[in-house]
C-alpha positions in Angstrom: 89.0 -8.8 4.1 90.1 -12.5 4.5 87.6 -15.7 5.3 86.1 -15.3 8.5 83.4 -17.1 10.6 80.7 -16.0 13.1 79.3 -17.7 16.1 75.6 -18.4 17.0 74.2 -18.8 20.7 71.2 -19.0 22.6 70.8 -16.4 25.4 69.7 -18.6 27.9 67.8 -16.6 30.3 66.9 -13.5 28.5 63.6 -12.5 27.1 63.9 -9.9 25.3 67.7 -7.7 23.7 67.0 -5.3 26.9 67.7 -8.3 29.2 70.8 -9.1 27.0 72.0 -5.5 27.3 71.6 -5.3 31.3 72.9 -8.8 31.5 75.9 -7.7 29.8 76.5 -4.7 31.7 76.6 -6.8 35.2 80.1 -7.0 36.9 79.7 -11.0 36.2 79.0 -10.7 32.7 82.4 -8.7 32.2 85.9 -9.2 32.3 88.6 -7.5 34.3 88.8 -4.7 31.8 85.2 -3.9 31.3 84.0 -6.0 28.2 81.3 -8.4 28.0 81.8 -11.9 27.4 80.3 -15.3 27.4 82.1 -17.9 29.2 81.9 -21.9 27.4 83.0 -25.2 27.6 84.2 -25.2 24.0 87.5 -23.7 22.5 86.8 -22.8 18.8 88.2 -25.0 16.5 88.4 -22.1 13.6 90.0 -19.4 16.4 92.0 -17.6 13.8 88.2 -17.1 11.2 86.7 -15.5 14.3 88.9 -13.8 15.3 89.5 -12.2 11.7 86.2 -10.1 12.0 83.6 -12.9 13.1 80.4 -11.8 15.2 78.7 -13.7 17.6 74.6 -13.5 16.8 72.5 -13.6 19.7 69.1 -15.5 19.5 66.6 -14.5 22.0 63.4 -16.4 23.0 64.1 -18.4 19.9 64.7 -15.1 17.3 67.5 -14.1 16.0 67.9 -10.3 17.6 71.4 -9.0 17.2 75.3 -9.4 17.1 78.6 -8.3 18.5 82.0 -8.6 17.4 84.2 -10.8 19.2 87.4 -8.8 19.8 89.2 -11.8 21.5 88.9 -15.2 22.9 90.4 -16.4 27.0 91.5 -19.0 28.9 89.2 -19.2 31.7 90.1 -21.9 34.1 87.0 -23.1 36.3 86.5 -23.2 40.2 86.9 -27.2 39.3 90.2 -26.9 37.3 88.6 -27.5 33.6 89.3 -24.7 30.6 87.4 -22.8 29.7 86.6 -20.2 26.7 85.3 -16.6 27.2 84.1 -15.1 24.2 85.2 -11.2 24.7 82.8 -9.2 22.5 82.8 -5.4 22.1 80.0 -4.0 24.1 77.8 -2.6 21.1 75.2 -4.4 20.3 74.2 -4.5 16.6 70.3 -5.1 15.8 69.5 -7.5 13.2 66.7 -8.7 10.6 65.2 -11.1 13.3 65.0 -15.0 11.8 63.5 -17.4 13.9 65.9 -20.2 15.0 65.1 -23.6 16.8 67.1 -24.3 20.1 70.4 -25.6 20.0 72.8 -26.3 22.6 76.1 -24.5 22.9 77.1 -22.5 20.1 77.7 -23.2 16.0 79.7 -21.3 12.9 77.5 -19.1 11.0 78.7 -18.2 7.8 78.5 -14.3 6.5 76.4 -15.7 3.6 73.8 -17.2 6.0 74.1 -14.4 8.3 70.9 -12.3 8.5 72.1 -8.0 7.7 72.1 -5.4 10.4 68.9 -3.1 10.7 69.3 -0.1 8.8 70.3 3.3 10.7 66.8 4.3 12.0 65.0 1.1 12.6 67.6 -0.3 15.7 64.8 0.0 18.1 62.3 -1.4 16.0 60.4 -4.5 17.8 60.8 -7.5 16.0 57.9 -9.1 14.2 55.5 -11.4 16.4 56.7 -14.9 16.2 53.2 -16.4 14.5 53.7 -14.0 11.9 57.6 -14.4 11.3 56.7 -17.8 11.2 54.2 -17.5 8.6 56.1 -15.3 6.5 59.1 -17.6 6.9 57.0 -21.1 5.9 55.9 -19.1 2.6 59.0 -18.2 1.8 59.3 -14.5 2.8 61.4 -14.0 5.4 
C-alpha cells in the first residue's frame, strides 16, 4: 500500500468507548447515508494520505481506546456560512493497545509507525488498564 497518514482526536464528552459507540449511532452523529462522522473546523492538509487507508484513533478520558477508518472527507457548510470538514468513518470501531495521551485541541497526523496495534481477535472487549497503572508501566518504559 502507498504512504498514508492517520488522524488523532479527543472525544470530548465521552467517558468510556460505549459512550463513543452510542454517540456515533445518534441521527446527529451521522450523515445522510448512515455513517458516522465528526464534523471540524480544519480541512486536512494531507487529504489524499488519509484518505489512502488512514484511521482516525479515538482517545477517551485521556487513553487511547480505538480507531476507525475514514472512508471519506465533506464539505460541511455551517448555520454561520464557514466550511467545514466531516470526517466520514466506517462505523466499526477497532479496539486498540490503550496509550495514555495528554489533551490536545483539535486533531493531529499520527503516523502508522507511532500508531498503537489493534487488540488481538478475543481481547476487543477487554477493559483497558487503570490509568495509575498505565501510567506507571509507561514512565518505566513498558507500555
Amino acid at each position: 500500500m502507498d504512504k498514508y497518514i492517520n488522524l488523532i482526536k479527543l472525544s470530548v464528552g465521552s467517558d468510556s468507548y460505549d459512550d463513543l459507540v452510542a454517540w456515533q449511532s445518534t441521527k446527529r452523529a451521522q450523515t445522510d447515508d448512515g455513517y458516522p462522522r465528526h464534523v471540524t473546523r480544519m480541512w486536512p492538509k494531507r487529504e489524499a494520505e488519509i484518505l489512502n487507508g488512514g484511521s482516525i484513533f479515538w482517545v477517551v478520558k485521556g487513553v487511547l481506546t480505538c480507531r476507525q477508518r475514514i472512508l471519506r472527507l465533506d464539505e460541511v457548510i455551517g448555520s454561520d456560512g464557514i466550511r467545514r470538514c466531516a470526517i466520514v468513518s466506517d462505523p466499526e470501531l477497532v479496539r486498540v493497545q490503550s496509550a495514555l495521551k495528554r489533551p490536545f485541541q483539535g486533531w493531529r497526523y499520527l503516523k502508522p509507525e507511532d500508531s498503537p496495534p489493534d487488540l488481538p481477535k478475543g481481547r476487543e472487549r477487554e477493559e483497558p488498564l487503570p490509568v495509575e497503572l498505565n501510567r506507571a508501566l509507561a514512565e518505566i518504559g513498558v507500555l
